[in-house]
C-alpha positions as CSV (number, residue, x, y, z in Angstrom):
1,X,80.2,-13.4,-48.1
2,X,76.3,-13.0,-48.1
3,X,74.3,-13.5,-44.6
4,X,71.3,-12.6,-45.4
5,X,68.7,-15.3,-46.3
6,X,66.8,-14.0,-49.5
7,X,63.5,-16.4,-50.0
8,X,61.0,-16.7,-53.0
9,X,58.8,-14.3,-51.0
10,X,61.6,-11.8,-51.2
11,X,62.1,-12.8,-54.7
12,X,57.9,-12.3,-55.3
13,X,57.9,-8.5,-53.4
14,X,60.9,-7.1,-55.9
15,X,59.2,-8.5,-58.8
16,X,56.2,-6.4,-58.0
17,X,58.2,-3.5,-57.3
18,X,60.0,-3.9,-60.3
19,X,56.9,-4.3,-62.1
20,X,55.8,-1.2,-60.8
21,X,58.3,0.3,-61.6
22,X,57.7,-0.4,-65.5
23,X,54.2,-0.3,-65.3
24,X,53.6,-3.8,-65.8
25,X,51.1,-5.7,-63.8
26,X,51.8,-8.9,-61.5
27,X,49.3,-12.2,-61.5
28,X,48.7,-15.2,-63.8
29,X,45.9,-13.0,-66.3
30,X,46.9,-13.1,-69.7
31,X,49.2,-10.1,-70.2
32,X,50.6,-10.3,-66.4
33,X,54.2,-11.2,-65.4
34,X,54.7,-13.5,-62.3
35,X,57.4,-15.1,-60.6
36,X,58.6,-19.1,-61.4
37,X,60.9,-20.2,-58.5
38,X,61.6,-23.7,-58.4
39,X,64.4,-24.5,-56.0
40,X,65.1,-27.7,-57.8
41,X,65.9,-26.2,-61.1
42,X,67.9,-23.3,-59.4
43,X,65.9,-20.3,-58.3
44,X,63.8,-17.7,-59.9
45,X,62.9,-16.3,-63.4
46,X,60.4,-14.2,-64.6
47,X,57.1,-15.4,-66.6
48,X,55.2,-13.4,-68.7
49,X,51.6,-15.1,-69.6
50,X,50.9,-15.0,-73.6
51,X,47.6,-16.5,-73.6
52,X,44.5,-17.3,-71.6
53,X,45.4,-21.0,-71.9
54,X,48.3,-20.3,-69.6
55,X,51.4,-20.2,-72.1
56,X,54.3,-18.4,-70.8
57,X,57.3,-16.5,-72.4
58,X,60.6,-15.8,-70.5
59,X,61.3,-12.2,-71.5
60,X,64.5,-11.5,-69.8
61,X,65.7,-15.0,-70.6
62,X,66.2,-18.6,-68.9
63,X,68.3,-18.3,-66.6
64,X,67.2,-19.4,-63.2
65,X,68.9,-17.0,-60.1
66,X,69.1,-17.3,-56.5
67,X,66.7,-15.9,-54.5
68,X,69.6,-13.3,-53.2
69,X,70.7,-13.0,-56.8
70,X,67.2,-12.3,-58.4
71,X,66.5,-9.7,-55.8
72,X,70.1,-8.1,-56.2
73,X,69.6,-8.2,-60.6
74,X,66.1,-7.0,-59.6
75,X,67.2,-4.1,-57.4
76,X,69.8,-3.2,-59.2
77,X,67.2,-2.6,-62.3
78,X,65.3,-0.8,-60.0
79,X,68.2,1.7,-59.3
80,X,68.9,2.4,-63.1
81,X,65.8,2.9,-64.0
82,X,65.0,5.3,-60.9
83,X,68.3,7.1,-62.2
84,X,67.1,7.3,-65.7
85,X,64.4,9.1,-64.5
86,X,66.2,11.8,-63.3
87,X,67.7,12.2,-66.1
């Protein structure tokens, strides 16, 4: 069973590092990728900004996450693509 208490500022510092680690950037510019948590609505997904009007896409999908998930899918990315690397 999980202890530890993952919140959406956990959830916002592995999205930047997983952004770095694709060389995407993080904010709310056109062309950035930022975090949506709503707790309501069940967690975190990722937002990608298509236009300077503010419209978003959700390119890895819908499906809101946990902070503790999100941050274990995120790290979890993280590690494969590190791998890859190596490769």
């Amino acid at each position: 069973m999980n202890t530890e208490r993952y919140t959406k500022k956990d959830a916002e510092q592995a999205l930047v590092r997983f952004l770095s680690a694709i060389n995407k950037p993080y904010g709310y510019d056109e062309g950035c990728y930022h975090l949506d948590y709503n707790a309501t609505y069940g967690g975190c997904l990722i937002h990608c900004v298509v236009n300077k009007g503010g419209g978003v896409s959700t390119p890895f999908g819908m499906h809101r996450m946990s902070p503790y998930d999100f941050c274990s899918c995120i790290n979890f990315a993280i590690k494969a693509i590190e791998l890859n690397k190596l490769a």
